[in-house]
C-alpha positions as CSV (number, residue, x, y, z in Angstrom):
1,X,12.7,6.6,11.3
2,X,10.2,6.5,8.4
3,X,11.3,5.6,5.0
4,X,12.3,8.6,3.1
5,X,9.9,9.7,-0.2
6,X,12.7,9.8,-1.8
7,X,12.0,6.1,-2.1
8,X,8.5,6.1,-3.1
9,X,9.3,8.8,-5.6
10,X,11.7,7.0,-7.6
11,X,8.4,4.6,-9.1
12,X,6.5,7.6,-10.0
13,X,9.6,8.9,-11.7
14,X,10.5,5.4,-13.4
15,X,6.4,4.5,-14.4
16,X,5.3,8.1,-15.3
17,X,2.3,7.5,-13.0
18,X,0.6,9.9,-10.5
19,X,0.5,8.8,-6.6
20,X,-3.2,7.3,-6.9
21,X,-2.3,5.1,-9.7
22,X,-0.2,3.1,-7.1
23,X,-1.2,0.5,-5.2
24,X,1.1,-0.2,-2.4
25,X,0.9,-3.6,-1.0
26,X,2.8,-4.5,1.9
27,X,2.9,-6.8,5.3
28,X,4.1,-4.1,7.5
29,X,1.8,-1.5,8.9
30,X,4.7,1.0,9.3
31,X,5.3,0.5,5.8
32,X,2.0,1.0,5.0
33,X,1.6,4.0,6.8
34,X,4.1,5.9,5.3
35,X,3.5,4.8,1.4
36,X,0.0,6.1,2.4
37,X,1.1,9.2,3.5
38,X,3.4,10.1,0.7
39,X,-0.2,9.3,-1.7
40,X,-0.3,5.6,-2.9
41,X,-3.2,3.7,-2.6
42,X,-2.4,1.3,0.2
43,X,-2.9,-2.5,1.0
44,X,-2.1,-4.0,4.4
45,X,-2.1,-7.9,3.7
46,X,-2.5,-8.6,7.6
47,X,-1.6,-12.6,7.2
48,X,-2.2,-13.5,11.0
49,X,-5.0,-11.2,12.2
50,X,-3.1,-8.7,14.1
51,X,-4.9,-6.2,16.2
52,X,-3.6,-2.4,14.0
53,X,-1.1,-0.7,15.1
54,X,-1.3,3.2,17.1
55,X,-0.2,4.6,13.7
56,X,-1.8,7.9,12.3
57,X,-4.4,6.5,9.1
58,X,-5.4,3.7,7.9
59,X,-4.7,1.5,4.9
60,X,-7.2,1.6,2.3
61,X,-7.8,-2.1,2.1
62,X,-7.2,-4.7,4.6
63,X,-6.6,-8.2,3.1
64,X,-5.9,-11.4,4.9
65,X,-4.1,-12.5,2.0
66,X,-3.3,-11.4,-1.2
67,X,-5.1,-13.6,-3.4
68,X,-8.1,-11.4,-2.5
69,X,-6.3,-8.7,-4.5
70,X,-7.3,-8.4,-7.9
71,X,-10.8,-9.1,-6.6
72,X,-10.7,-5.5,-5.3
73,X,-8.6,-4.1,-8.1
74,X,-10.6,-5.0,-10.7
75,X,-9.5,-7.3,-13.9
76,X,-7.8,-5.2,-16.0
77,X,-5.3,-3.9,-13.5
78,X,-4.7,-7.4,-11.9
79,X,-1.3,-8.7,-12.7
């Protein structure tokens, strides 16, 4: 069971902010997978190298760690 919009919903509601202006950061592929398919901008921070998993789309940036981050977000938007 994926997690429900609902949740990812609830920060577009609370920040006033359109999917794309999200960037979802996360561990878990699965979790990736379905803040990507409800329309964030998605970050798998793959720690230890694993191989993906068989999971429809793909992240839009892979990171290693998430020091790398801002890097790819550019200045102004790093926090």
């Amino acid at each position: 069971m994926w997690p429900s919009p609902q949740v990812y919903q609830l920060a577009l509601d609370r920040l006033g902010v359109t999917h794309r202006e999200i960037s979802f950061q996360s561990s878990n592929r699965w979790d990736v997978y379905a803040a990507s398919a409800f329309g964030f901008c998605t970050v798998w921070c793959n720690r230890t190298g694993q191989p993906r998993e068989r999971l429809p789309g793909a992240p839009d940036l892979e990171l290693a760690t998430l020091a790398a981050l801002p890097d790819h977000l550019g200045a102004e938007r790093a926090v």
